[in-house]
C-alpha positions in Angstrom: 0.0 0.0 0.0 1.5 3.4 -1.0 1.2 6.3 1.8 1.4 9.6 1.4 3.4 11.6 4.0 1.2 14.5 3.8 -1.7 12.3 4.2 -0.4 9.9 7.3 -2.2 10.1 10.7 0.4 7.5 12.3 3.3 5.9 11.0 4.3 3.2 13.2 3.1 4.8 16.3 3.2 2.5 19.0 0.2 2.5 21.1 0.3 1.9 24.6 -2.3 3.9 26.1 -4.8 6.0 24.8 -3.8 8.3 22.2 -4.2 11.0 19.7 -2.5 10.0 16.0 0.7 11.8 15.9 -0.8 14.2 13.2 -3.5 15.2 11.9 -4.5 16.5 8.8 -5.8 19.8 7.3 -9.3 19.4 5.2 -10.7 22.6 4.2 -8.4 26.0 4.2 -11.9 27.8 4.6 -15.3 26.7 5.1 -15.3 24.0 3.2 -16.7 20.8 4.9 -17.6 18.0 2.1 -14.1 16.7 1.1 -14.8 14.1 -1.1 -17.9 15.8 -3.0 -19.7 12.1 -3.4 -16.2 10.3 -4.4 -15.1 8.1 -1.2 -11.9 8.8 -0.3 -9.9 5.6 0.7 -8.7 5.4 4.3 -6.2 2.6 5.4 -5.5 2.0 8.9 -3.1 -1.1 9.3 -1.6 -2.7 12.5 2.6 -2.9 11.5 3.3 -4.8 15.1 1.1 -7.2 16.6 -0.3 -5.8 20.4 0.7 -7.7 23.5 -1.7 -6.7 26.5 -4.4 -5.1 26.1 -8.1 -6.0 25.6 -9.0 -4.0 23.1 -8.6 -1.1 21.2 -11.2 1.2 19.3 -9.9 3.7 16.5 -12.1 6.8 16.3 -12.1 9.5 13.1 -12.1 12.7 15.1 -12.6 16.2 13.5 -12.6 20.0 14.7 -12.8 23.2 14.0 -9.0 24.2 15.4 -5.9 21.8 15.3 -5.9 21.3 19.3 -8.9 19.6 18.8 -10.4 21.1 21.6 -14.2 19.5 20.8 -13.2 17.2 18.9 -16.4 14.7 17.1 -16.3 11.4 16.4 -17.3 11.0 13.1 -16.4 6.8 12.3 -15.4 4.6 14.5 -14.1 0.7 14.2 -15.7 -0.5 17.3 -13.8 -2.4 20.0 -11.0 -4.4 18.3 -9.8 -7.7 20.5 -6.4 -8.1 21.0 -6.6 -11.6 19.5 -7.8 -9.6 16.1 -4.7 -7.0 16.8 -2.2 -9.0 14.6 0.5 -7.4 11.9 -0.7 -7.1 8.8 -4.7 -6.8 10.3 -6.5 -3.7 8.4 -9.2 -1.9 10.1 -12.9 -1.8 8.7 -12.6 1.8 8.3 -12.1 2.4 4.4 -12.9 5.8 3.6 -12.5 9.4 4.9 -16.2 10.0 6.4 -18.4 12.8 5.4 -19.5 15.8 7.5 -16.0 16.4 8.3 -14.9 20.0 10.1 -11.8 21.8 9.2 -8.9 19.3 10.6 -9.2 15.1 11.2 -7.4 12.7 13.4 -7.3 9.3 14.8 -7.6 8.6 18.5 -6.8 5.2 19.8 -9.3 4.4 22.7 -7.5 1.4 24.8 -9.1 -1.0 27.1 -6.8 -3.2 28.9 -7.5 -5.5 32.0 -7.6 -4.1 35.4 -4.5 -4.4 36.5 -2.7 -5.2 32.6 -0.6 -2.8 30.5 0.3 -2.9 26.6 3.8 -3.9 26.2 3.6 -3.5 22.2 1.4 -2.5 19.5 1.5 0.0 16.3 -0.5 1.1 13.5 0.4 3.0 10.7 -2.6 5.0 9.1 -3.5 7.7 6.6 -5.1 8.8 3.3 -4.3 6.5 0.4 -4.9 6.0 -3.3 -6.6 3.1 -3.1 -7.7 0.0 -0.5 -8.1 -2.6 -3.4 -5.4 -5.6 -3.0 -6.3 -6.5 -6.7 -4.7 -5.3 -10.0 -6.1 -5.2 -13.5 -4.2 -5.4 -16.4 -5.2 -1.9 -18.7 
């Protein structure tokens, strides 16, 4: 899958508690709010190192007016994942950018783990790409 720096959210960002993806991205210079104008924009959020302790982990699509997302919404979000499903290589449901988006998007990784548990490893690598499809076609 080819990412674009520009359009990454997290590039191997271990995640060990909850968290904010390590950048967010700009939408709209103005007021602009539909981003995709009725063409889905493809979304690819892919664990790169398998998680070791926790439970579960839920990845939200946040947006907000102002880039310190101060009231952030959550626009999408995958659901609880189980750690059993939190394997390298596993790619999120989440395929496209939602719509009804506000000036600047992130991620946030929502962790449950055990009582008493911690997450010794885990990362995801996430961001805007050109395409989810694992097929080719010959032109």
């Amino acid at each position: 899958m080819l990412y674009d720096k520009e359009n990454l959210f997290s590039e191997n960002q271990a995640i060990t508690a909850d968290a904010a993806s390590t950048n967010i991205i700009q939408l709209a210079k103005g007021q602009l709010k539909e981003v995709a104008f009725g063409t889905p924009i493809p979304l690819r959020i892919q664990v790169t190192e398998t998680f070791t302790g926790s439970t579960s982990v839920e990845i939200k699509v946040q947006t907000d007016d102002n880039a310190a997302f101060s009231s952030p919404t959550t626009v999408a979000t995958t659901g609880a994942i189980s750690n059993g499903t939190l394997k390298a290589g596993y790619v999120a449901s989440l395929n496209f950018v939602p719509k009804g988006n506000e000036k600047y998007m992130r991620l946030y990784y929502d962790v449950t783990v055990a009582s008493g548990g911690s997450i010794s490893a885990g990362k995801i690598t996430a961001g805007i790409v050109a395409g989810n499809s694992g097929s080719f076609h010959n032109m």
